[in-house]
C-alpha positions as CSV (number, residue, x, y, z in Angstrom):
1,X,42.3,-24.7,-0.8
2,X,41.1,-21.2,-0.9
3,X,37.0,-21.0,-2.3
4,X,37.7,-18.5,-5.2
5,X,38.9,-20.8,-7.9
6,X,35.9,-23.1,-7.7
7,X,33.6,-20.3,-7.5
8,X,33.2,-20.0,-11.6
9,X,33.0,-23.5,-11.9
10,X,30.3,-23.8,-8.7
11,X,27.7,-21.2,-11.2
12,X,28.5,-22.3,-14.5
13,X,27.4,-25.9,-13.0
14,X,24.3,-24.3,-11.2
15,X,23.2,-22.7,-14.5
16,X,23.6,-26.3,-16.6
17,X,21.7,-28.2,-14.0
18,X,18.9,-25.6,-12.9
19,X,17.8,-23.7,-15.9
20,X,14.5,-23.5,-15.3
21,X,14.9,-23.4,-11.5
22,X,11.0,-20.8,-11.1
23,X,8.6,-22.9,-12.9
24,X,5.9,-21.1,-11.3
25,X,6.9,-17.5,-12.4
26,X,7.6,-18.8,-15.7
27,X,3.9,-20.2,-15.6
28,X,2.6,-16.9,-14.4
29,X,4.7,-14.9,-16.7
30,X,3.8,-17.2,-19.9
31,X,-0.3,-17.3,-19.3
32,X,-0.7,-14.1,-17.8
33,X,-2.5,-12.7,-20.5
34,X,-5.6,-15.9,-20.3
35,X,-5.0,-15.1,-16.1
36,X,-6.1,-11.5,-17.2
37,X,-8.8,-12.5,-19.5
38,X,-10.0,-14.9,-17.0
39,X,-9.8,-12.1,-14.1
40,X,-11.9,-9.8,-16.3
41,X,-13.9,-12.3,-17.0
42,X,-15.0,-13.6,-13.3
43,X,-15.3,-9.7,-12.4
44,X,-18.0,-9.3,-15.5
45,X,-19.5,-13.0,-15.2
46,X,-23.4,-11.6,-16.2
47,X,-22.8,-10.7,-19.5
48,X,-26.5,-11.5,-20.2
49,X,-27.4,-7.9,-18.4
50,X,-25.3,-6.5,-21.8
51,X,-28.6,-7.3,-23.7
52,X,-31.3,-6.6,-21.2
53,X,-30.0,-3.4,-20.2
54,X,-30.6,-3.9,-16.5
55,X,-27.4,-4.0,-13.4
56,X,-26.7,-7.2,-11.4
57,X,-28.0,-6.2,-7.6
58,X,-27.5,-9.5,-5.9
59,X,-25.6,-9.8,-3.1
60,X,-22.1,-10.4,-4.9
61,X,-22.3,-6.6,-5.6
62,X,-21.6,-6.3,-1.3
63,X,-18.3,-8.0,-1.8
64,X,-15.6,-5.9,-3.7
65,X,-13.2,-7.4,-6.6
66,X,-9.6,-6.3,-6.3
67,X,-9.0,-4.2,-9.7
68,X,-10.9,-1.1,-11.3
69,X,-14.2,-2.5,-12.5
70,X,-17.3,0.3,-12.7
71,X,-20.0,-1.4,-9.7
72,X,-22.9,0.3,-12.9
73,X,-21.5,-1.8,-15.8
74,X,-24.6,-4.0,-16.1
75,X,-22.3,-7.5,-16.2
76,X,-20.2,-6.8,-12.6
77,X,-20.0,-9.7,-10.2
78,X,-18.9,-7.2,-7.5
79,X,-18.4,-3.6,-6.4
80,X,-15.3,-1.8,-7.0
81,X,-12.8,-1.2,-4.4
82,X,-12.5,2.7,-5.0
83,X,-16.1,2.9,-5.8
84,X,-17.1,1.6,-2.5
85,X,-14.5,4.0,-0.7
86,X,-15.7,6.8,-2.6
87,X,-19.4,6.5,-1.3
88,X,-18.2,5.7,2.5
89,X,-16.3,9.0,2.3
90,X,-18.8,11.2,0.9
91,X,-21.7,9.3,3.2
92,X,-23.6,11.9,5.5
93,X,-22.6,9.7,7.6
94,X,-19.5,9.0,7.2
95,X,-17.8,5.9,9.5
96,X,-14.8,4.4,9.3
97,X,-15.0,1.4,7.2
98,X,-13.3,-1.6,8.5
99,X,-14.4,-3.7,5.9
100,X,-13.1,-1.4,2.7
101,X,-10.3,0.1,4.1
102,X,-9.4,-3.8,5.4
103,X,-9.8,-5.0,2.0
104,X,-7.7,-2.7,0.2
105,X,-5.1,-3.0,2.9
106,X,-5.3,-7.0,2.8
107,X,-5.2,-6.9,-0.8
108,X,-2.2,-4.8,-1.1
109,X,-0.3,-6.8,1.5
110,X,-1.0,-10.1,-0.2
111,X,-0.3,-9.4,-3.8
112,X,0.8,-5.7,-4.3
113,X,0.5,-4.6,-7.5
114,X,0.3,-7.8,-8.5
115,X,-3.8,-7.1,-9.1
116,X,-2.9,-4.3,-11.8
117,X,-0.7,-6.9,-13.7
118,X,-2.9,-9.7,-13.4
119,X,-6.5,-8.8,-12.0
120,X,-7.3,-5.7,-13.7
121,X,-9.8,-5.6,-16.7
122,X,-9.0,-2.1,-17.3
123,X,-5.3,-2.5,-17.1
124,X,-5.7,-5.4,-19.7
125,X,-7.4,-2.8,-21.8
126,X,-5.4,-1.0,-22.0
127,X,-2.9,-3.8,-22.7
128,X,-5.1,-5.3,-25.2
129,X,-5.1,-1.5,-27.4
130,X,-1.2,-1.1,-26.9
131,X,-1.1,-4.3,-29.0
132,X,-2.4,-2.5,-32.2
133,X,0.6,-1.9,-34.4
134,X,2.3,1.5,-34.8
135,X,4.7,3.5,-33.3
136,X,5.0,3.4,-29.6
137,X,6.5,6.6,-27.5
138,X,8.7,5.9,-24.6
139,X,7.5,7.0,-20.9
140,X,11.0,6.9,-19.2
141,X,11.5,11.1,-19.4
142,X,8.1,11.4,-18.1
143,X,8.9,9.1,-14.4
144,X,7.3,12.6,-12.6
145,X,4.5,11.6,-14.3
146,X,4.1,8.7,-12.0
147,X,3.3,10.7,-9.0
148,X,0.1,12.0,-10.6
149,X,-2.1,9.2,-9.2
150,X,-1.4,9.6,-5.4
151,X,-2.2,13.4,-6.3
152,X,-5.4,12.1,-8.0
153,X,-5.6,9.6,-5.1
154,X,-5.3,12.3,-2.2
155,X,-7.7,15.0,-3.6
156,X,-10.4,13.4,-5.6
157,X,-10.7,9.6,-3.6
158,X,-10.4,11.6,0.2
159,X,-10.5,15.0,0.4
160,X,-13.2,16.5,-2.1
161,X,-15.7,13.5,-1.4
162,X,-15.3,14.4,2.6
163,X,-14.9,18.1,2.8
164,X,-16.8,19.4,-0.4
165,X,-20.5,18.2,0.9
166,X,-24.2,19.7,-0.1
167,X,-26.2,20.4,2.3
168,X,-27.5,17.2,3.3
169,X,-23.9,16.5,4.3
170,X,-23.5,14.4,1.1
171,X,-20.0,14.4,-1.1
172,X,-19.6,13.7,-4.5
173,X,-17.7,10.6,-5.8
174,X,-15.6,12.8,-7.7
175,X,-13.1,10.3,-9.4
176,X,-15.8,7.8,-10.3
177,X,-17.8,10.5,-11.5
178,X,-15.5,12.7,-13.2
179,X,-12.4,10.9,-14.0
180,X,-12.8,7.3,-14.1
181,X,-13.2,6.0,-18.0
182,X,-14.2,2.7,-16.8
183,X,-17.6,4.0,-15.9
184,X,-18.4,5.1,-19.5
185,X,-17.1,2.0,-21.3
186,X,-18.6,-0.6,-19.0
187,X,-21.4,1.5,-17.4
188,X,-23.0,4.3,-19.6
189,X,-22.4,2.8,-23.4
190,X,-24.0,-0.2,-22.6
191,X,-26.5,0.9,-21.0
192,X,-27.4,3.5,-23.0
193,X,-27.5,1.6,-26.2
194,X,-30.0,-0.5,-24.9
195,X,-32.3,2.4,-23.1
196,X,-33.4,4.7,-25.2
197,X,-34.3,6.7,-21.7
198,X,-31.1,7.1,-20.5
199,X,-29.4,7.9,-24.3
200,X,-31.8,11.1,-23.9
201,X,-30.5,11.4,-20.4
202,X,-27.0,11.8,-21.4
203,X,-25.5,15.3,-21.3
204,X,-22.1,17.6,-20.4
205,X,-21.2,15.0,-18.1
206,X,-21.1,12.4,-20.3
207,X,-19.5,13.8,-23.0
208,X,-16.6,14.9,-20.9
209,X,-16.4,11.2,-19.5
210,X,-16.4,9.8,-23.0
211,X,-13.3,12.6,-23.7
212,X,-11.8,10.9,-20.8
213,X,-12.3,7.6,-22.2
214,X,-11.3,8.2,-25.7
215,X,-7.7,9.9,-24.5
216,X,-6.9,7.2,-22.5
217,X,-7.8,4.8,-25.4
218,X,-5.5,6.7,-27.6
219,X,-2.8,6.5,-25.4
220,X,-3.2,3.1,-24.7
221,X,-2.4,2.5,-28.0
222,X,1.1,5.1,-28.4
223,X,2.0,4.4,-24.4
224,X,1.6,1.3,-22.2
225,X,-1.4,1.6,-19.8
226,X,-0.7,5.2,-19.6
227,X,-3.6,5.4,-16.9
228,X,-2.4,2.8,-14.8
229,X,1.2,4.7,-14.6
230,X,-0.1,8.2,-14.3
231,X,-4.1,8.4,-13.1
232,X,-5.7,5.1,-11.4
233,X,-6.2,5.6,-7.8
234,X,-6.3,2.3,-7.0
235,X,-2.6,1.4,-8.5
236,X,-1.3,4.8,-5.8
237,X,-2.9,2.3,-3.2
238,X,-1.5,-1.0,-3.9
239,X,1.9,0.8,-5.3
240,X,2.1,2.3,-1.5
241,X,2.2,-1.4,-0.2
242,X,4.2,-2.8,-3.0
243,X,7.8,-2.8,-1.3
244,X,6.0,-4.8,1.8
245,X,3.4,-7.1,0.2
246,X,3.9,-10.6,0.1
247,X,4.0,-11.7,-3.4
248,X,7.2,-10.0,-4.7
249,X,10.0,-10.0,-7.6
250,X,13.3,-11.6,-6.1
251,X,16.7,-11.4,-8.1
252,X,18.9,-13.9,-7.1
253,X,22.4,-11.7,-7.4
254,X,24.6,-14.9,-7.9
255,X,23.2,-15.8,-11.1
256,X,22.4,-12.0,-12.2
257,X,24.8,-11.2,-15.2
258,X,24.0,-7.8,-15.3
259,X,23.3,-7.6,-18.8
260,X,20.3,-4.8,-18.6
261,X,18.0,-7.0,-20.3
262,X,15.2,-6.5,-17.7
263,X,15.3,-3.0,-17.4
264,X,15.3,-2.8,-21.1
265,X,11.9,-5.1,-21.3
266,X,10.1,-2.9,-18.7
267,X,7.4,-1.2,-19.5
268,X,6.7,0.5,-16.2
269,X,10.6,2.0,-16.4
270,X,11.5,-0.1,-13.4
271,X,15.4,-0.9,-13.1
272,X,14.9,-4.6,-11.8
273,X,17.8,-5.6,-10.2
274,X,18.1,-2.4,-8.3
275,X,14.7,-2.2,-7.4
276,X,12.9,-5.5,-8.4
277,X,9.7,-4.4,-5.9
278,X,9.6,-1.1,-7.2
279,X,6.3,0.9,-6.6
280,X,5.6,0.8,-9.9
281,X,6.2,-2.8,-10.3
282,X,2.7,-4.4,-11.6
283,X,4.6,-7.8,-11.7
284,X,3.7,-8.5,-14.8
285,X,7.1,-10.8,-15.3
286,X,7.9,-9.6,-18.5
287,X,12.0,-9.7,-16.8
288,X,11.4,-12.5,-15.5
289,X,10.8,-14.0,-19.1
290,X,13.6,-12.3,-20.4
291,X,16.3,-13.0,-18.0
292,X,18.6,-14.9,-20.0
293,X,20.4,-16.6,-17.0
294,X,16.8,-17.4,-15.1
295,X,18.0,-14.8,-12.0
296,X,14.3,-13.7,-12.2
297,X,11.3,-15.2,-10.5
298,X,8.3,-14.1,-7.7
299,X,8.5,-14.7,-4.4
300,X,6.1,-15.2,-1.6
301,X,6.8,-15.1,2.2
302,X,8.9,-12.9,4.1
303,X,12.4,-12.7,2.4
304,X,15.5,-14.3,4.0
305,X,18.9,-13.1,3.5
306,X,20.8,-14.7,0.8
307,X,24.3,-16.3,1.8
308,X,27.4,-15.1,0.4
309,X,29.1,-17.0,-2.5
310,X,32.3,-17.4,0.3
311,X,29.7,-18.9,2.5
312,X,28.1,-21.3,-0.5
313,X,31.3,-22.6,-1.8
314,X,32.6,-23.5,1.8
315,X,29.4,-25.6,2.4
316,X,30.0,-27.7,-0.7
């Protein structure tokens, strides 16, 4: 008998008996937010320091966390990935690190930008404010925008640290020290509401940093994580890695009813089923909750090719 007739019948009868075929991603996608809180809270586990006004200096602050966390916010467990970069780059000095450079590359081959959606305190910040009610503003006119951060990346992460040196040899940090907002809000708040010394230390600097901070903090709240899509560094990094790294989004094209749902639930303007491992893909599984037909789900491993439906129906 020729397959096509049985071919409705074969995925009506896989939807009825496997609805809820990616328990996992359904997990993931459900409790990301208390993964996120959890995350943020392993990467800030001295929270003691908050009221003594001093910075954790053990030797958890040699190992780096995946996300954007400021190494001087007084509760860090560890040193942040860019942060570390940053000071090998502008070392008089400098080496190539095997151990950073490893670590971001590892990182972004194992999960992507899986760390933005799930690992990142300051992406859940940012999450956290777009929350408040009121009107939100669409981003999908502004996709250009997107290629801001490898900019921001490329000038103020490499180049300026290593070829704008004093005369010691030394380079400044320049996005942790003129463009990162994390620094302020876990670093020089705290810090100085506790020290009287350093509140009298604060100057220009400062208050440009705290512009930076309130900006983003505004736009957090009108736009979703407008500095993860346009500014952070360390997304351009893992983004570069996303369409190879080992934790991905996987749509299964048989079950796929191309409704638009999942495009129409992104918040990082990706157009899932035509680009499910977009770069700017934080895998935060907002489709895959939304997918009506369950066509949705992560993956891990290298990816096989699917069969055919000719090929499926002339197995069974």
């Amino acid at each position: 008998m020729p397959c096509w007739p049985r071919q409705f019948d074969c995925a009506w009868s896989a939807l009825e008996l496997d609805k809820r075929r990616n328990p996992i991603s359904q997990f993931l996608s459900r409790f990301r937010s208390w993964i996120q809180a959890g995350a943020t809270l392993l990467t800030n586990i001295h929270l003691p320091n908050f009221f003594k006004g001093t910075i954790y200096q053990g030797q958890g602050k040699a190992v780096c966390v995946p996300g954007l966390n400021c190494y001087s916010c007084p509760a860090a467990t560890g040193a942040c990935p860019i942060g570390s970069f940053q000071a090998i780059v502008g070392s008089s000095k400098f080496s190539f690190s095997y151990y950073v450079t490893g670590f971001l590359i590892l990182i972004g081959v194992l999960l992507g930008r899986f760390v933005c959606g799930f690992l990142c305190p300051f992406g859940w910040l940012q999450e956290l404010l777009n929350k408040i009610p009121g009107k939100k503003l669409s981003t999908r006119k502004l996709k250009p925008l997107r290629y801001l951060k490898y900019v921001v990346l490329l000038l103020t992460v490499i180049l300026l640290p290593a070829l704008l040196v004093n005369d010691v040899g030394m380079g400044d940090p320049y996005f942790c020290k003129y463009l990162c907002p994390q620094g302020v809000l876990e670093g020089a708040i705290p810090l100085a509401i506790v020290d009287s010394g350093i509140r009298s230390a604060l100057g220009a600097l400062f208050t440009w940093k705290l512009v930076v901070l309130i900006a983003v903090v505004v736009l957090s709240v009108l736009i979703y994580r407008p500095f993860c899509k346009w500014v952070c560094p360390l997304g351009a990094l893992y983004a570069l890695m996303n369409k190879v790294s080992l934790l991905g989004i996987k749509v299964d094209q048989h079950r796929c009813i191309s409704c638009g749902t999942c495009a129409k639930t992104c918040k990082m303007d990706v157009k899932v089923t035509e680009s499910p491992n977009h770069t700017e893909c934080i895998r935060c599984g907002k489709c895959i909750r939304a997918c009506p037909t369950d066509a949705i789900g992560f993956s891990y491993g290298l990816s096989l090719p699917e069969k055919q439906p000719n090929q499926q129906c002339e197995e069974n």
